[in-house]
Structures are given as structure tokens and as C-alpha cells.
N, C-alpha and C positions, 0 to 999 in steps of 0.2 A: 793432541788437540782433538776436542770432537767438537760438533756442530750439531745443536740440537736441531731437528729437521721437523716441528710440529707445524702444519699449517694452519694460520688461523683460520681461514674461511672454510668451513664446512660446507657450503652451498659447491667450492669449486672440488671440494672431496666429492661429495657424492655425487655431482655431475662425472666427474671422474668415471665413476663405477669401482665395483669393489677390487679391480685388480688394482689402484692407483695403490702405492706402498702406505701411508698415509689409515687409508681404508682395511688393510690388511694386520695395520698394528691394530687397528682400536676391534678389529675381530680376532685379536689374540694370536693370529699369525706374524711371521717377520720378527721374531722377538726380539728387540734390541739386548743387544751383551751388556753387558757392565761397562760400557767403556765412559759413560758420561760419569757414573761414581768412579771412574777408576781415575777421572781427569781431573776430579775435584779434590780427590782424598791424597792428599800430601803430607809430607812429614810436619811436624810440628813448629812452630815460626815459620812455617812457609806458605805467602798471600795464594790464593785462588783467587780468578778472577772468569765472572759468565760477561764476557764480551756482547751490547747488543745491537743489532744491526735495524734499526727502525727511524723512519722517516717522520714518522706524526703521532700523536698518540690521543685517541677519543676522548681524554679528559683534559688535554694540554695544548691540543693542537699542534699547529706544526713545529718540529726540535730540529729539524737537519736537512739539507739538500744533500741528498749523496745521490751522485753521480754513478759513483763505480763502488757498486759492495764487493769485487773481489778487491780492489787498492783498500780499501779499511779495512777487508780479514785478513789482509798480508800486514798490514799495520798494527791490528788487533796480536797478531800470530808475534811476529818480531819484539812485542809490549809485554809479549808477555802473558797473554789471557790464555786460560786451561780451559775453557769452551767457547762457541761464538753461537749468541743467539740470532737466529734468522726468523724475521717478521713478517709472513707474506701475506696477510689479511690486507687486501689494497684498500678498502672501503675504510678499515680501522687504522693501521700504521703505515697506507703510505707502500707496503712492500708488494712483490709478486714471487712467485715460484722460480722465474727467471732467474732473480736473486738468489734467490737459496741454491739454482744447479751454477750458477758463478761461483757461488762462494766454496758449492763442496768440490768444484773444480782447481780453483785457487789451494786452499787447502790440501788437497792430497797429492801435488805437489810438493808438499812440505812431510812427507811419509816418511818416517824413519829420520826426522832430522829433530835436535833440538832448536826449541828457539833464545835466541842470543840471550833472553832476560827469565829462561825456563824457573830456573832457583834465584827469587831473591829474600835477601839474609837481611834480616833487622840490624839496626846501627848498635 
């Protein structure tokens, strides 16, 4: 499972300052591995799924009350999804940073394990 970690608000990056990780990627440091293609690229018949974790959206308005984002990426995890997008632009979808350290917390608990619905086979 990976968990895309991009944050939407750049106002709360660059408040951050350049050690925030975030800042670090978009200056070519921190290189993310392969593991988001490595999560997507499956054998042939077999579904991938980018799980997303977002409360509102600036063109739709509000889609979801969620309460607890790590209880829907262990949800997300268990279904089955090969990444889980995390939304933390508050102003745009509703998410925060919060969110995204729950959910990578949630998740790497789940290290080394498959989840119950990892391969599914067409009828």
C-alpha cells in the first residue's frame, strides 16, 4: 500500500520552511522510490485502485463527513485499494495534515501484510 503524501496547500508548505518533507520533494530532495508505480503496476486482470481520502471538493462542494481518515484507510486497506489518496488542502477538500500523519500511521501498521482483497480475479 502507498499513500500519496502531496499536500495541497502550498501557503501551509512554505510557511513550513524548506525542511517541511513536502518542500524538500518539490527541491529534488527526499526522492520518492517507485513504490507508488510499484503499487499500481499489477499483473494483467488484476483491478488497481487510488483510494481517495477528501471531504469537499471546489467544484462539487461538500461529498463526505469523515470523521476518522485512519477507520476509512483501514477500510480502503481491507477493499482492497493499491494507494490511498490523502487531501489536506483545508480551504479546497475539507482535509489537513493531521489527516495524512493518521492515515500514514494507520497504514504502516498494516507493513508486510496483505490485504484480504489484495488480488481480485475477474469472473
Amino acid at each position: 500500500m502507498c499513500i500519496y503524501e502531496w499536500s495541497g496547500s502550498r501557503k501551509q508548505v512554505e510557511a513550513a520552511g524548506p525542511d517541511h518533507p513536502i518542500a524538500k520533494r518539490l527541491a529534488g530532495e527526499n526522492e520518492v522510490s517507485g513504490v507508488f508505480y510499484s503499487a499500481l503496476k499489477r499483473p494483467n486482470n488484476t483491478l488497481t485502485v487510488i483510494a481517495e481520502i477528501k471531504r469537499k471538493s471546489p467544484s462539487k462542494g461538500h461529498i463526505a463527513y469523515i470523521k476518522d481518515p485512519a477507520l476509512l484507510s483501514r477500510t480502503y486497506w481491507e477493499a482492497g485499494a493499491s494507494c490511498i489518496s490523502v487531501l489536506t488542502d483545508y480551504e479546497g477538500f475539507g482535509g489537513t495534515l493531521d489527516d495524512l500523519r493518521e492515515v500514514v500511521s494507520e497504514q504502516n501498521s498494516y507493513k508486510g501484510r496483505k490485504s484480504p482483497r489484495t488480488h481480485l480475479e475477474p469472473d
